[in-house]
Each structure stands twice: as structure tokens, then as C-alpha cells.
TIMI-2910 file (N, C-alpha, C, CB; in pm, 1 decimal, decimal comma, always signed):
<rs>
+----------+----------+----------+----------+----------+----------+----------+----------+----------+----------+----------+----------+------+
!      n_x !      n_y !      n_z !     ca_x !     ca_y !     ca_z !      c_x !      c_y !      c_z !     cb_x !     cb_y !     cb_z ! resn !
+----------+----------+----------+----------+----------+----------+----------+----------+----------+----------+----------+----------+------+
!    +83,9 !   -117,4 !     +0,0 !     +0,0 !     +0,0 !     +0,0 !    +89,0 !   +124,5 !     +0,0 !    -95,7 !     -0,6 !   +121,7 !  Unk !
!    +84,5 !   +270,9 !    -87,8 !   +172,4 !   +306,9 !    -72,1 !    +59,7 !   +445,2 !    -13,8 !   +283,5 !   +292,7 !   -189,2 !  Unk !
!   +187,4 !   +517,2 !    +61,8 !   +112,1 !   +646,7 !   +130,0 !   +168,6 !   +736,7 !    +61,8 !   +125,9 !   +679,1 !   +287,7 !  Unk !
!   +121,2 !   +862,8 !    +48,6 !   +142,0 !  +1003,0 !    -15,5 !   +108,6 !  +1102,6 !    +58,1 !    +74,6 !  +1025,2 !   -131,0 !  Unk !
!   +233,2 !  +1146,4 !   +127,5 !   +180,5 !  +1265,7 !   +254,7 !   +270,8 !  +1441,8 !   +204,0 !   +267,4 !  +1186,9 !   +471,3 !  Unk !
!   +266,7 !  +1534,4 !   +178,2 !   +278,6 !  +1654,0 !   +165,6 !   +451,8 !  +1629,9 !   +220,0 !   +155,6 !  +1751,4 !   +251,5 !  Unk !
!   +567,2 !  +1697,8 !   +170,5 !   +660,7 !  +1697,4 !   +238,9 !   +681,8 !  +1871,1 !   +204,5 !   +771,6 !  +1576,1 !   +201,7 !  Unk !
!   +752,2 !  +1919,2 !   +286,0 !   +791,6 !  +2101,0 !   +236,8 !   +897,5 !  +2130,4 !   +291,6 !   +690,2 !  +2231,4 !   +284,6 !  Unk !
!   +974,7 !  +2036,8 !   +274,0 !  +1160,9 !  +2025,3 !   +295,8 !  +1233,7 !  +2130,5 !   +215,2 !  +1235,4 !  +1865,2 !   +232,8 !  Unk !
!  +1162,0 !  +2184,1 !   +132,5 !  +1248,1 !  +2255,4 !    +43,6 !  +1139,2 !  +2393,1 !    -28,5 !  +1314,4 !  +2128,9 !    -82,4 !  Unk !
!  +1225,3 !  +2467,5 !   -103,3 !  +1175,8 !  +2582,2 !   -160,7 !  +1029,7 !  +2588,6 !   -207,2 !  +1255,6 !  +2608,5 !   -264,0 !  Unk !
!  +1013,1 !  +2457,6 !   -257,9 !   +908,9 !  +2394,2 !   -354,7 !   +813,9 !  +2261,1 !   -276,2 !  +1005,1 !  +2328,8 !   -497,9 !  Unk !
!   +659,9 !  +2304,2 !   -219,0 !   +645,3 !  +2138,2 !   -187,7 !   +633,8 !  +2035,2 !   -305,0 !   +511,0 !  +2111,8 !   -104,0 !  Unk !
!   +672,2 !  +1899,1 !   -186,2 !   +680,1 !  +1804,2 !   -276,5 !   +584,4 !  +1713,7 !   -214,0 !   +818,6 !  +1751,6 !   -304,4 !  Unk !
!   +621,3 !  +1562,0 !   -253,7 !   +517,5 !  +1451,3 !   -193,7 !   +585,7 !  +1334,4 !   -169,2 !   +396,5 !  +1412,9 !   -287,6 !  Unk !
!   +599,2 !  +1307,8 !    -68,2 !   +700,8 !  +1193,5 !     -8,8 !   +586,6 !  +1079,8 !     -7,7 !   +781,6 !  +1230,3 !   +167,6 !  Unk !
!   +616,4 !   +953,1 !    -83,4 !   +581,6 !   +816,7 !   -136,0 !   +655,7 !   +735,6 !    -53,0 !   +612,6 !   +789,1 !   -286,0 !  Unk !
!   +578,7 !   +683,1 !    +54,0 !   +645,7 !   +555,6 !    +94,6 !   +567,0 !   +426,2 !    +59,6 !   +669,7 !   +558,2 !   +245,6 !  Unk !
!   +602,4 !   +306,0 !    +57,4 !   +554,5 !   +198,1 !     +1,5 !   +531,3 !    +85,9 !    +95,7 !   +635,6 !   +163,6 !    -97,9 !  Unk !
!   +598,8 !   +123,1 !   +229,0 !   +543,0 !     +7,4 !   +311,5 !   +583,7 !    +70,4 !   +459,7 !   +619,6 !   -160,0 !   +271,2 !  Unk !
!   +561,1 !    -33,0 !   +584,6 !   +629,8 !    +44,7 !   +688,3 !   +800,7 !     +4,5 !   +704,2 !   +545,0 !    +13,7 !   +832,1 !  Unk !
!   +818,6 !   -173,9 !   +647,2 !   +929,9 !   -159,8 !   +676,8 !  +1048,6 !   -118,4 !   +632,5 !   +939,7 !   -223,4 !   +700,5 !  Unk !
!  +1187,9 !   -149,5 !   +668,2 !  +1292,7 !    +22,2 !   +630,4 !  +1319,1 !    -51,2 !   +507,4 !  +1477,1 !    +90,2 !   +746,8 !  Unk !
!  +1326,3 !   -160,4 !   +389,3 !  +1371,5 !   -193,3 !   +286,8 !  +1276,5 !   -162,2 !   +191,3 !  +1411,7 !   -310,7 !   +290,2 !  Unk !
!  +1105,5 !   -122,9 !   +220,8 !   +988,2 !    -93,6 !   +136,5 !  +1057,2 !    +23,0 !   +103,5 !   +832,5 !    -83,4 !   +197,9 !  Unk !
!   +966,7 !    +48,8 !    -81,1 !  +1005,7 !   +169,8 !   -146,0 !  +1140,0 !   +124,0 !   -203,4 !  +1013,1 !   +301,1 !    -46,7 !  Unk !
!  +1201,4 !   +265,3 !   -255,3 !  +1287,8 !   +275,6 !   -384,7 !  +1415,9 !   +357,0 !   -261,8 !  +1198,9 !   +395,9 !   -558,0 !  Unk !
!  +1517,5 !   +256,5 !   -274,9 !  +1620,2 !   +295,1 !   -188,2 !  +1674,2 !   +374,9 !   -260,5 !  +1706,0 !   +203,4 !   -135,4 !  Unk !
!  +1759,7 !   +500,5 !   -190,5 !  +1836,6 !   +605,6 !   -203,0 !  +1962,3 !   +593,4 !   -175,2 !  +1796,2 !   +693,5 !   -142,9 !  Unk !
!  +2069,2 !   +664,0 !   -250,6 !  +2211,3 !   +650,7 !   -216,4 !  +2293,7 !   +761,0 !   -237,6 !  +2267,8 !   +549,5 !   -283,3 !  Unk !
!  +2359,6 !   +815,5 !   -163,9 !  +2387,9 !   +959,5 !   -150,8 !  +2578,3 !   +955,2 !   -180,7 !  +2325,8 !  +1024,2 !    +33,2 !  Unk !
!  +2570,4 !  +1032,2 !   -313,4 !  +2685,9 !  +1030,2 !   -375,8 !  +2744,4 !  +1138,0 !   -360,1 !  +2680,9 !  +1002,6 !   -492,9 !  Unk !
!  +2886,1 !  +1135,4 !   -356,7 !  +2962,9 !  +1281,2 !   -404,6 !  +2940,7 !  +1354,5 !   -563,1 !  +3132,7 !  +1247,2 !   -397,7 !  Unk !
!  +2925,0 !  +1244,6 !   -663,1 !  +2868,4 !  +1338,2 !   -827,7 !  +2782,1 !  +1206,1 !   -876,9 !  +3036,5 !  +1396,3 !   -985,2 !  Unk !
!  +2680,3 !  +1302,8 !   -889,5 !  +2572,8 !  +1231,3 !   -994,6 !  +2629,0 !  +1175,5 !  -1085,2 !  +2477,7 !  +1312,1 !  -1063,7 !  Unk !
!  +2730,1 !  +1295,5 !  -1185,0 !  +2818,9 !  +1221,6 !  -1304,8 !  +2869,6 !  +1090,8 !  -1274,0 !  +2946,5 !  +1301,6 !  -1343,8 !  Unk !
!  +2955,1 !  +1074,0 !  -1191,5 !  +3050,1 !  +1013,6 !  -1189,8 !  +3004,9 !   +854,5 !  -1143,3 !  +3143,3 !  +1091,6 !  -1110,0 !  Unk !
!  +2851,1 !   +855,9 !  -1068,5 !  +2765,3 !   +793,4 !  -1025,7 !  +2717,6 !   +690,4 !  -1121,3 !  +2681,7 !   +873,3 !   -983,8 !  Unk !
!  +2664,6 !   +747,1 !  -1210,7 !  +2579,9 !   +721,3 !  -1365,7 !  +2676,6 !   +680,0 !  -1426,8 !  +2507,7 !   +846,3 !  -1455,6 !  Unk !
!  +2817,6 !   +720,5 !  -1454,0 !  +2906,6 !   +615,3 !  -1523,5 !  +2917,5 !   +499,2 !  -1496,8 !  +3014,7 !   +636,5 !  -1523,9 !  Unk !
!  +2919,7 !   +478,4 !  -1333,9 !  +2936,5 !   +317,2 !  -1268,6 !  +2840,6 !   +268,1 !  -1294,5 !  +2954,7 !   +286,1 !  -1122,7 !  Unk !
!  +2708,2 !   +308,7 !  -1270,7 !  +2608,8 !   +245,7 !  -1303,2 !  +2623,5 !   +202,2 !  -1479,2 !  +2487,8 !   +338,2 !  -1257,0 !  Unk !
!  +2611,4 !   +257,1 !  -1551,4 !  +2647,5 !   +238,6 !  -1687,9 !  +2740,9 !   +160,9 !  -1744,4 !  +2673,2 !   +332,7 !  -1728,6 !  Unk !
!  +2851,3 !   +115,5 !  -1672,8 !  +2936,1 !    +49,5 !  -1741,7 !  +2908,9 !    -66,6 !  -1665,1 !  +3075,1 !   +101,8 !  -1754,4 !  Unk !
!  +2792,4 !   -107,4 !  -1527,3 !  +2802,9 !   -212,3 !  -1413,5 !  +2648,2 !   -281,6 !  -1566,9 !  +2752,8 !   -141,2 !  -1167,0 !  Unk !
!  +2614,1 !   -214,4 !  -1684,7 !  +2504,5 !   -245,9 !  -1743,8 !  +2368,1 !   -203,0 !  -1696,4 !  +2509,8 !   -364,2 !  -1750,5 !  Unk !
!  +2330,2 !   -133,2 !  -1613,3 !  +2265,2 !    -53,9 !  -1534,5 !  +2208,6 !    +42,7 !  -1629,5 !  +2347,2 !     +1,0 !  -1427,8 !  Unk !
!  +2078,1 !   +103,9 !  -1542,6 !  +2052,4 !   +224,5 !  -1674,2 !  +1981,9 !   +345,4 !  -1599,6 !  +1930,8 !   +162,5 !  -1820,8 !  Unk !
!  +1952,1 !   +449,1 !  -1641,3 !  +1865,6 !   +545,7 !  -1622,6 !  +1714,3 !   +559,0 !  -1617,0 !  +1896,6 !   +606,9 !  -1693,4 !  Unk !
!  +1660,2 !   +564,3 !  -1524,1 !  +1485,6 !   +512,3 !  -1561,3 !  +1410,8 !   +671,9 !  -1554,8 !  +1394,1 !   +373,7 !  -1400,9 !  Unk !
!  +1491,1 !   +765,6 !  -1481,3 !  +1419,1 !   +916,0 !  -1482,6 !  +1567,3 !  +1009,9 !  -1456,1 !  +1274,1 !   +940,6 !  -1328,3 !  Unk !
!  +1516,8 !  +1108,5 !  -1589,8 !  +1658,4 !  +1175,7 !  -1538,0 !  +1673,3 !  +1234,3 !  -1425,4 !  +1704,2 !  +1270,6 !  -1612,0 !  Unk !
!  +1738,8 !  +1385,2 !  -1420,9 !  +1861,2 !  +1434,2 !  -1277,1 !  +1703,2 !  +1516,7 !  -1292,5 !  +2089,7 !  +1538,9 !  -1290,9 !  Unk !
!  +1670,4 !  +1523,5 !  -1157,4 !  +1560,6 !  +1568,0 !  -1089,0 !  +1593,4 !  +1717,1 !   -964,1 !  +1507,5 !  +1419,6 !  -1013,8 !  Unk !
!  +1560,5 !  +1831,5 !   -950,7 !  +1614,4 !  +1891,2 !   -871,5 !  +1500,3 !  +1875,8 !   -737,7 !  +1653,0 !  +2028,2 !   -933,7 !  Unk !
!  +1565,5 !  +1831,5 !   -629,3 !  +1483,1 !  +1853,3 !   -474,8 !  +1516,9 !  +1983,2 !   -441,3 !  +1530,7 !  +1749,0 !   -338,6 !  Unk !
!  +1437,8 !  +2039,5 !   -447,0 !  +1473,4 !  +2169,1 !   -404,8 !  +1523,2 !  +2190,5 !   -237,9 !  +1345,9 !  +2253,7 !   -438,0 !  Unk !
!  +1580,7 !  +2258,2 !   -224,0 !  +1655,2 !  +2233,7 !   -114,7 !  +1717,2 !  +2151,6 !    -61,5 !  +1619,2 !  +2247,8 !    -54,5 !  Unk !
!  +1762,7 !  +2053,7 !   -111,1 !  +1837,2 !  +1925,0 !    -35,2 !  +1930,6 !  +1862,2 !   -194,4 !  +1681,8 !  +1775,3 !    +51,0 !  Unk !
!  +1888,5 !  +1844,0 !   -309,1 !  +1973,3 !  +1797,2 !   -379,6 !  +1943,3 !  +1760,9 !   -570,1 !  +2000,7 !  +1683,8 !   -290,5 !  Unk !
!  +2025,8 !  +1695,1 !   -626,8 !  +2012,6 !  +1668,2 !   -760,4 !  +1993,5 !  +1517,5 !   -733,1 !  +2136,9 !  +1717,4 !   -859,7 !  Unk !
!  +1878,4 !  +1444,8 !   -802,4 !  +1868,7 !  +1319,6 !   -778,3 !  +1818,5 !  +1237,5 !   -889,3 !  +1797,7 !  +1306,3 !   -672,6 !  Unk !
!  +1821,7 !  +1099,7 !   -926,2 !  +1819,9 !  +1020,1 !  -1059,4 !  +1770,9 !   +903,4 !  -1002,3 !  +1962,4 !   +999,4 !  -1144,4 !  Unk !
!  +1678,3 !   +861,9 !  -1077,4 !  +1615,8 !   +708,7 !  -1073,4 !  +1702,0 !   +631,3 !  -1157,8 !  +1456,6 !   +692,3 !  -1130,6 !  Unk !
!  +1792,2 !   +498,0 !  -1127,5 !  +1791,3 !   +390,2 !  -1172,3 !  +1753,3 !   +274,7 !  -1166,1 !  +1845,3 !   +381,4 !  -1177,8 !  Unk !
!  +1825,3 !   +167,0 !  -1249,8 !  +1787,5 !    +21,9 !  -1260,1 !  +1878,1 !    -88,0 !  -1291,1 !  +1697,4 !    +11,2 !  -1349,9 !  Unk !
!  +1932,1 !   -163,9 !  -1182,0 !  +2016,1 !   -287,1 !  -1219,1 !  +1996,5 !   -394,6 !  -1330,8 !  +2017,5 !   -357,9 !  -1113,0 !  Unk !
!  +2051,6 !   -464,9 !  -1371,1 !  +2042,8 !   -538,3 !  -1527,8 !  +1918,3 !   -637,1 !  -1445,4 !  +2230,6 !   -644,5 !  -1613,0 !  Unk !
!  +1903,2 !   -633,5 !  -1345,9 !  +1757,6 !   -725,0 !  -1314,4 !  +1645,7 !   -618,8 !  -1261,6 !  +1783,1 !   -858,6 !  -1175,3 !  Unk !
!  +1632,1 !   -493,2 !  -1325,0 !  +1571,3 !   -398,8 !  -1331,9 !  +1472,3 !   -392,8 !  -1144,3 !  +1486,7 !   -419,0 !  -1489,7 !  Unk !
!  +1597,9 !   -387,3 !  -1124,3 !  +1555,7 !   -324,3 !   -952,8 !  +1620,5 !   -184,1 !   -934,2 !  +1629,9 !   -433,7 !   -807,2 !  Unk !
!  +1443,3 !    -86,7 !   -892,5 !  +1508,1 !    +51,6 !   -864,6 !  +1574,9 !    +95,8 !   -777,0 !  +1445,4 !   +128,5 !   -858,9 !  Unk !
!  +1665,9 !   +189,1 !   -773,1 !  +1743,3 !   +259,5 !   -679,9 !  +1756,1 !   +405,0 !   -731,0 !  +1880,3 !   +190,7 !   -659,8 !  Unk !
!  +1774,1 !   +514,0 !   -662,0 !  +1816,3 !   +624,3 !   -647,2 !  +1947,0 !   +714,3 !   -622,0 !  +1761,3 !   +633,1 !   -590,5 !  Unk !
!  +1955,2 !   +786,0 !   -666,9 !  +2129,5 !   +842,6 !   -645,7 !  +2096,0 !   +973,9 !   -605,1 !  +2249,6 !   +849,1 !   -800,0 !  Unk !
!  +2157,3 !  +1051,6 !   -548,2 !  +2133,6 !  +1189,8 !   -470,5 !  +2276,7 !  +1224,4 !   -436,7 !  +2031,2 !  +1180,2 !   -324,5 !  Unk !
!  +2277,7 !  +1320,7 !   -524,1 !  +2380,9 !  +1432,8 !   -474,3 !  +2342,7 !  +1573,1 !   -345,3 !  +2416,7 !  +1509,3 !   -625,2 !  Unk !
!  +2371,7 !  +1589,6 !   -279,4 !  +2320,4 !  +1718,5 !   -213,9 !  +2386,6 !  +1774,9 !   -267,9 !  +2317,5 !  +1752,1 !    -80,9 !  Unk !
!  +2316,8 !  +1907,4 !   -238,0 !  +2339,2 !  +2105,6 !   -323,5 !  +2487,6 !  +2075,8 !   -204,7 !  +2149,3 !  +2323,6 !   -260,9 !  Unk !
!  +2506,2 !  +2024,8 !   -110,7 !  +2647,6 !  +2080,7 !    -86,8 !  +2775,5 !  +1989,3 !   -108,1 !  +2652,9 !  +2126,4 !    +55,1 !  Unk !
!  +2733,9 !  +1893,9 !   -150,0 !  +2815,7 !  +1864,0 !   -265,7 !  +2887,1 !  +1886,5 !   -377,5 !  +2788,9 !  +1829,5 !   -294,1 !  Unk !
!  +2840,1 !  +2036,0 !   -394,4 !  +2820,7 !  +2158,7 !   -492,4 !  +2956,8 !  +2276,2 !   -471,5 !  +2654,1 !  +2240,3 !   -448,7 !  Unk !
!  +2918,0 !  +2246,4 !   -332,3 !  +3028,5 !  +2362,9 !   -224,9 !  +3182,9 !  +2381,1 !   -259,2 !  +3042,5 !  +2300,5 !    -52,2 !  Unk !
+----------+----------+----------+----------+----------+----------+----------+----------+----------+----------+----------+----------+------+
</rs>
């Protein structure tokens, strides 16, 4: 069952999607030093892009992927990563 509750973490609200209660439900996140450099590993591991670089406003640049057995994951750079 997935929930959809208002989030306003940032400049812009958004809508935080969770998919279950426990901590492995939903589309795991992984917090990189460069998106770029991120998306290459993924890319050469045969991996792919499922939504491009997304801006969270206030917190970061972020990308949906997919392993060659098309399981999603997420990549997130924070804006101070930027710094």
C-alpha cells in the first residue's frame, strides 16, 4: 500500500511516497559525491537510467535507476556537494 503525505523540505512542496512500513519498502536512495561520476558506474556495471537528474529543491540533484535485473534505486547528490 503506498502512502502520499505533503513533504515542504524545500523551496518547492513536494510529496514523499512511501511503500510500506518496513525500512527496505520503497525505492532505496544513495547519496553520492557526483551524480556524473555515479551514472558512469552504473552504466558500465550495465545498469541504466529510468528518470533523469531531478532537482529537490533544497536538499539535492537526484536520478532514478535500474540494475540489469531492473531493480530501482536512487542516487542523490546534495546542493552541498556543490560547495
Amino acid at each position: 500500500m503506498w502512502e502520499i503525505t505533503p513533504w515542504n523540505g524545500g523551496e518547492t512542496p513536494c510529496l514523499l511516497v512511501t511503500t510500506g512500513k518496513e525500512e527496505s519498502a520503497g525505492i532505496n536512495t544513495i547519496g553520492v559525491d557526483s551524480l556524473g561520476d555515479a551514472l558512469s558506474r552504473v552504466n558500465n556495471a550495465v545498469g541504466k537510467t529510468v528518470d533523469g537528474t531531478n532537482k529537490v529543491p533544497g536538499v539535492g540533484m537526484q536520478v532514478y535507476c535500474a540494475d540489469p535485473e531492473e531493480n530501482l534505486f536512487g542516487l542523490m547528490q546534495s546542493f552541498e556537494q556543490n560547495n
